[in-house]
GUFI-757317 format. One line per 4 residues: number of its first residue (from 1); for each residue x, y, z of C-alpha. Coordinates in steps of 0.02 Angstrom, whole numbers. Example, Ala and Ser with C-alpha at 12.3 -4.5 7.8 and 13.67 -1.06 7.14 Angstrom:
BEGIN
1	615,-225,390; 684,-53,357
***
This chain:
BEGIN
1	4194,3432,4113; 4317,3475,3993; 4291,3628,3915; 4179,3692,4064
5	4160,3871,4069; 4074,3997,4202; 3928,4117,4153; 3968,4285,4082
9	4092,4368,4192; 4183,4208,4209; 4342,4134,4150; 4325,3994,4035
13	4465,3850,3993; 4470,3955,3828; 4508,4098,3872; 4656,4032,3988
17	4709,3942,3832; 4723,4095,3742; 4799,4174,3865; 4946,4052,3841
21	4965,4100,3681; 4967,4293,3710; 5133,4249,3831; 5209,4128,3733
25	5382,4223,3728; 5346,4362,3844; 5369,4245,4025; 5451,4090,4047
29	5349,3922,4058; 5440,3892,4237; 5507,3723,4291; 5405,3590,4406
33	5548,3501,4511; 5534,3333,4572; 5584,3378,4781; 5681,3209,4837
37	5703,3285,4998; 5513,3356,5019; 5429,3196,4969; 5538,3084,5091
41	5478,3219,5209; 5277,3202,5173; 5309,3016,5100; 5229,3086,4936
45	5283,3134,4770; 5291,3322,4783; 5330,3438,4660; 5384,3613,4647
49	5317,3733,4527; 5445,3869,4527; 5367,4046,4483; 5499,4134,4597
53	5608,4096,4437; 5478,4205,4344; 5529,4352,4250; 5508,4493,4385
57	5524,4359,4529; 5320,4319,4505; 5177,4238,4422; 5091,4420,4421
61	5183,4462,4270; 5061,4331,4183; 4907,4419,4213; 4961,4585,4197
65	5048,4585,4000; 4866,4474,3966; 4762,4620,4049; 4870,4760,3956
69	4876,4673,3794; 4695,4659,3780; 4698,4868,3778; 4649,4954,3627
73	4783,5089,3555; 4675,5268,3654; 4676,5144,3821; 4859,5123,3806
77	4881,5299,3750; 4819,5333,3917; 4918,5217,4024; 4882,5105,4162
81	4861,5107,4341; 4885,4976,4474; 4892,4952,4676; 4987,4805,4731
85	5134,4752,4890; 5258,4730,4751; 5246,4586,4640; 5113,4630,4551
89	5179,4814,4524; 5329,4753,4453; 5223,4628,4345; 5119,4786,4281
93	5280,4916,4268; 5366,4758,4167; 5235,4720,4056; 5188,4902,4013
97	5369,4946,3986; 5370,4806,3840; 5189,4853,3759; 5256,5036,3784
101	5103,5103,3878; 5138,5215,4029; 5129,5153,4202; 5065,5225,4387
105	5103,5122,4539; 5016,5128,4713; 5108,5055,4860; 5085,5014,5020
109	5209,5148,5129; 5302,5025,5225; 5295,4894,5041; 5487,4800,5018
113	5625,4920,4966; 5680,4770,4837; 5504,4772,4763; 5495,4953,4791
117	5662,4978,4691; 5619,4838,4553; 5471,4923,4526; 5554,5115,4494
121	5700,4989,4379; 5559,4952,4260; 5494,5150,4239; 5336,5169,4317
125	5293,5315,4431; 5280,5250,4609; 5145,5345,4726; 5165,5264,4913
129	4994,5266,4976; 4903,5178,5144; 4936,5052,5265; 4880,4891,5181
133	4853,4840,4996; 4663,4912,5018; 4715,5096,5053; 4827,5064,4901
137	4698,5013,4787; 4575,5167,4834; 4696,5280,4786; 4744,5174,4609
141	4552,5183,4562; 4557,5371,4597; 4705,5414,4485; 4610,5295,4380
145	4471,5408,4369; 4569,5579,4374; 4675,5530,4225; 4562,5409,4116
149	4689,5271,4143; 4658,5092,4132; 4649,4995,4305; 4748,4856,4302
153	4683,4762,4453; 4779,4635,4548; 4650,4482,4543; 4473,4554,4521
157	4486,4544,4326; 4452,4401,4206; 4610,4420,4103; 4697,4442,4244
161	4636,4274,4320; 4636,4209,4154; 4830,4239,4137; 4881,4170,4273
165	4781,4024,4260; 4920,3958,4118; 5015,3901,4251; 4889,3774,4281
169	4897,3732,4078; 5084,3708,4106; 5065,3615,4271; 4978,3451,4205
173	5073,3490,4014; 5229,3449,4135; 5144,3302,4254; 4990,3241,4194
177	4950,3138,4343; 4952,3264,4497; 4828,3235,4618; 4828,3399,4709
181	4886,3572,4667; 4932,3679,4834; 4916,3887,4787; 4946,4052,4891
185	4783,4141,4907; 4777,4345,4943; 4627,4392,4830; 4609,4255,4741
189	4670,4284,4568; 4793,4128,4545; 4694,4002,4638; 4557,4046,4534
193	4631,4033,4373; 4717,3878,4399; 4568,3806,4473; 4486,3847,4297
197	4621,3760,4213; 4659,3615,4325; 4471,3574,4346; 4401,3602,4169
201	4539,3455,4104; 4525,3333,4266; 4384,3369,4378; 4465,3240,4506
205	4612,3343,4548; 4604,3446,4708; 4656,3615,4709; 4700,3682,4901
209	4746,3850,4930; 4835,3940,5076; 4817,4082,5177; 4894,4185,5314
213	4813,4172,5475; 4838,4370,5519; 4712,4377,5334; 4610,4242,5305
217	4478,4309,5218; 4444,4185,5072; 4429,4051,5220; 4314,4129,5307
221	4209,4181,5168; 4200,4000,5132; 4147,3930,5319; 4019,4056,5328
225	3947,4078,5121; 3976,4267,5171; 4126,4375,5087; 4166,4489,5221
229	4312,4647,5243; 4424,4568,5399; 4531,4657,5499; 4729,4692,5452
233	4835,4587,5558; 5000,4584,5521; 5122,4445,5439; 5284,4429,5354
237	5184,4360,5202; 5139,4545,5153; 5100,4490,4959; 4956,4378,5008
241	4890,4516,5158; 4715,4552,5067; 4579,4612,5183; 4439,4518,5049
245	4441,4426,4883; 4364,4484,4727; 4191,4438,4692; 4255,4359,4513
249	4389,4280,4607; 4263,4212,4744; 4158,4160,4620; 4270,4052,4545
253	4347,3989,4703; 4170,3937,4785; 4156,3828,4624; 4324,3758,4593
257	4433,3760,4736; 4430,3604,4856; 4472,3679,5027; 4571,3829,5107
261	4700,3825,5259; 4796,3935,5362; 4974,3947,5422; 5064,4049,5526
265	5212,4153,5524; 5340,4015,5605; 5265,3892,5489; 5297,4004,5347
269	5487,4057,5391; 5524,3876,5416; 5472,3851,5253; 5574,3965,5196
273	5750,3902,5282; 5705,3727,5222; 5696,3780,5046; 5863,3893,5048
277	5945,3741,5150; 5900,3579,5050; 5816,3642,4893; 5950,3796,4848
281	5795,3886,4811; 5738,4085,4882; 5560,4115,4899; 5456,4254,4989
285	5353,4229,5107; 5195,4224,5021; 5268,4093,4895; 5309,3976,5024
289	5138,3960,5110; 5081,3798,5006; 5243,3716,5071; 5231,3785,5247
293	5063,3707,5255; 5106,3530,5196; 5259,3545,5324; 5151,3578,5458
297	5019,3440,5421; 4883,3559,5378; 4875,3484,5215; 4895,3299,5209
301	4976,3210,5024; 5034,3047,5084; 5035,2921,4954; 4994,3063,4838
305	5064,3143,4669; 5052,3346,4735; 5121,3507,4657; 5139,3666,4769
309	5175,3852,4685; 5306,3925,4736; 5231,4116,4704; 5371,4230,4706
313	5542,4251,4776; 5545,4435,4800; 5604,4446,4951; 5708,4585,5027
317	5896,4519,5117; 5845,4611,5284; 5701,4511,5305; 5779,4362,5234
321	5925,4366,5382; 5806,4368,5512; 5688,4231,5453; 5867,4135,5438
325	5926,4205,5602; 5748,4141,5696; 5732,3989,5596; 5922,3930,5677
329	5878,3975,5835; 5690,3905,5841; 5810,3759,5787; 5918,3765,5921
333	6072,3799,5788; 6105,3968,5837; 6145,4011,6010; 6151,4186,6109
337	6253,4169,6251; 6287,4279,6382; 6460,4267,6517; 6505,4388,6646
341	6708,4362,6659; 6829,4479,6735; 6866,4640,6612; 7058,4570,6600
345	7178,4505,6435; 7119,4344,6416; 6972,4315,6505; 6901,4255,6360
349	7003,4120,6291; 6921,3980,6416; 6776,4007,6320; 6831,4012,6149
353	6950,3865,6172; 6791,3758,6249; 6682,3830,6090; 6818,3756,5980
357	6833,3606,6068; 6679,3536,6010; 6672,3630,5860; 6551,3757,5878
361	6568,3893,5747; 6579,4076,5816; 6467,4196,5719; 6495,4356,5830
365	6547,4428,5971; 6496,4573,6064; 6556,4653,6245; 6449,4741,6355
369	6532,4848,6493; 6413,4966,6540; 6240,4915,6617; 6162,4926,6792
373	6181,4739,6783; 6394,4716,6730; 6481,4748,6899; 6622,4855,6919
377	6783,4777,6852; 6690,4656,6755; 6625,4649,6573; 6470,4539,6499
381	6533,4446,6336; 6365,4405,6203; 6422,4265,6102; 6311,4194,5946
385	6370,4011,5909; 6310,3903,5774; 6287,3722,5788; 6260,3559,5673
389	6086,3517,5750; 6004,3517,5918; 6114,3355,5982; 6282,3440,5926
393	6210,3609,6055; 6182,3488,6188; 6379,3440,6177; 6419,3619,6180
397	6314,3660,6338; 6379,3487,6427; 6576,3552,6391; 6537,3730,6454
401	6458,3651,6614; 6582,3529,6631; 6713,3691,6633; 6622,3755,6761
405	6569,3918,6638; 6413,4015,6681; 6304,4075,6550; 6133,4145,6511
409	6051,4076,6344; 5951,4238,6279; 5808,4221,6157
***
């Protein structure tokens, strides 16, 4: 198979190949980490591909400067025009800023403010359009038609696929033996062109993708042979929230791609706290999805050699503290509890000297002295405690009822 190519309209192995060589020097070939801890974890050999080191945070800048370089001098005269949820806008703003072409970004309204602010850093004009990455992409293809500018689309475009499909190339450059490549699917564009890639040189290697259950579109298009619009849910993994793939991009995935899976959003955040916690490593949550998956058993690679893309690591700090926040509690490592003690000097200290006693690190503190529910002469105390792990909590709670101190656990 090697050398396979689709029919016209296709991506060939090729075209991906030249695709590498348009980039070499405009994005960095990212590194594919060996995860000690991960493959004790899945008793595999599991390796991180790590595009959230990507210039831009992303792998979208790949198929973007390949789309735009392809442009003839009265195309980039005109500029280009793109809809995306953030990385790929900043992949399009960055890669027209160095081929000097003007740039027009669609949004989503509610899209990240850091992907929202990247995007403005790199000099494209912004329009915040629509709900989902859909209304986004109506509007693009309007301004597309107003102002004669070339649409850049986000997967549904053979350079495009073809570009990002070079991080399959540099995937089996870098390990020649993998077994199985785990990819983020929204619309389809990376899966598909790493499928090319990955197939066309060893036809025995599977390639699994991963999708959000609130948008699973490419995985039901699959059970059923039918590519149908779904209905917006919502998730935190907004960059992979695509109501349908692309009919290239389907294309492509019907005849390369081994299987598709869900995950959820718990599965996905603890994903995320695992790889800030033992790999040192920030991803969004759309580039954690392959991982979340193999975490959660939805994709088995025991006894296997497997890689898993890491996507992007755009990912703004608000949303970051809270997956951290629920990912501690969910845990049991981060405790909210609540004490009724008399509103005196010192009422407090019992509590505070039994949280120290074991250890128990104090994160915050908050008093509550109005509410129908805080008698008169008394105030409610909210304390959030962190713990070592689940058995050090258990020690906590044992000294506070050994004390005698009443609390309510919230969350």
């Amino acid at each position: 198979m090697r050398g396979i190519s689709l029919p016209k309209g296709g991506v060939s192995l090729a075209e991906i190949r030249e695709a590498k060589r348009i980039l070499r020097g405009v994005i960095r070939k990212t590194p594919l980490d060996r995860s000690r801890t991960f493959s004790e974890m899945t008793s595999s050999e599991l390796y991180l591909k790590l595009e959230n080191l990507q210039k831009t945070g992303s792998f979208k800048t790949r198929g973007a400067y390949v789309k735009i370089h392809s442009l003839n001098r009265e195309q980039r005269g005109k500029g280009v025009v793109a809809a995306s949820a953030g990385n790929h806008a900043q992949g399009v703003a960055y890669s027209a800023l160095l081929l000097k072409t003007k740039a027009t970004i669609v949004m989503p309204e509610h899209a990240s403010p850091a992907k929202i602010d990247a995007t403005k850093g790199y000099g494209a004009k912004l329009v915040l359009e629509g709900r989902t990455f859909d209304d986004s992409l109506r509007r693009a293809i309007e301004i597309s038609q107003e102002e004669g500018s070339t649409l850049v689309h986000a997967f549904d475009d053979p350079k495009v696929v073809a570009g990002q499909g070079t991080i399959g190339l540099e995937l089996l450059e870098t390990e020649p033996g993998l077994e199985m490549i785990v990819v983020p699917v929204g619309g389809g564009g990376l899966i598909s062109g790493i499928a090319v890639a990955a197939k066309s040189t060893n036809p025995r290697l599977k390639v699994v993708g991963v999708q959000s259950k609130a948008f699973p579109a490419v995985h039901e298009a699959l059970r059923t042979g039918k590519v149908k619009l779904i209905q917006t849910g919502d998730t935190i993994a907004d960059g992979i929230a695509v109501r349908g793939p692309g009919k290239l991009t389907f294309q492509l995935i019907e005849k390369y791609v081994d299987d598709v899976v869900l995950v959820d959003d718990d599965e996905i955040a603890k994903a995320i706290l695992l790889l800030l916690e033992r790999a040192k490593v920030v991803v969004e949550p759309a580039g954690a999805v392959g991982l979340a998956a193999i975490l959660s058993g939805r994709i088995k690679v025991k006894g296997i050699k497997c890689a898993v893309v890491l996507s992007g690591g755009n990912i703004d700090m608000y949303t970051l503290d809270k997956i951290v926040a629920k990912g501690l509690e969910k845990e049991g490592r981060l405790l909210r509890l609540r004490f009724t003690l008399a509103d005196r000097p010192g009422a407090l200290r019992e509590i505070i000297d039994a949280l120290a006693e074991v250890n128990a690190n104090v994160v915050d503190v908050r008093h509550e002295r109005m509410g129908s529910d805080v008698p008169l002469g008394r105030a409610a105390v909210v304390v959030s405690v962190e713990t070592q792990n689940p058995r050090h909590t258990q020690k906590l709670l044992t000294r506070l009822a050994r004390a005698d101190i009443r609390y309510q656990r919230l969350g």
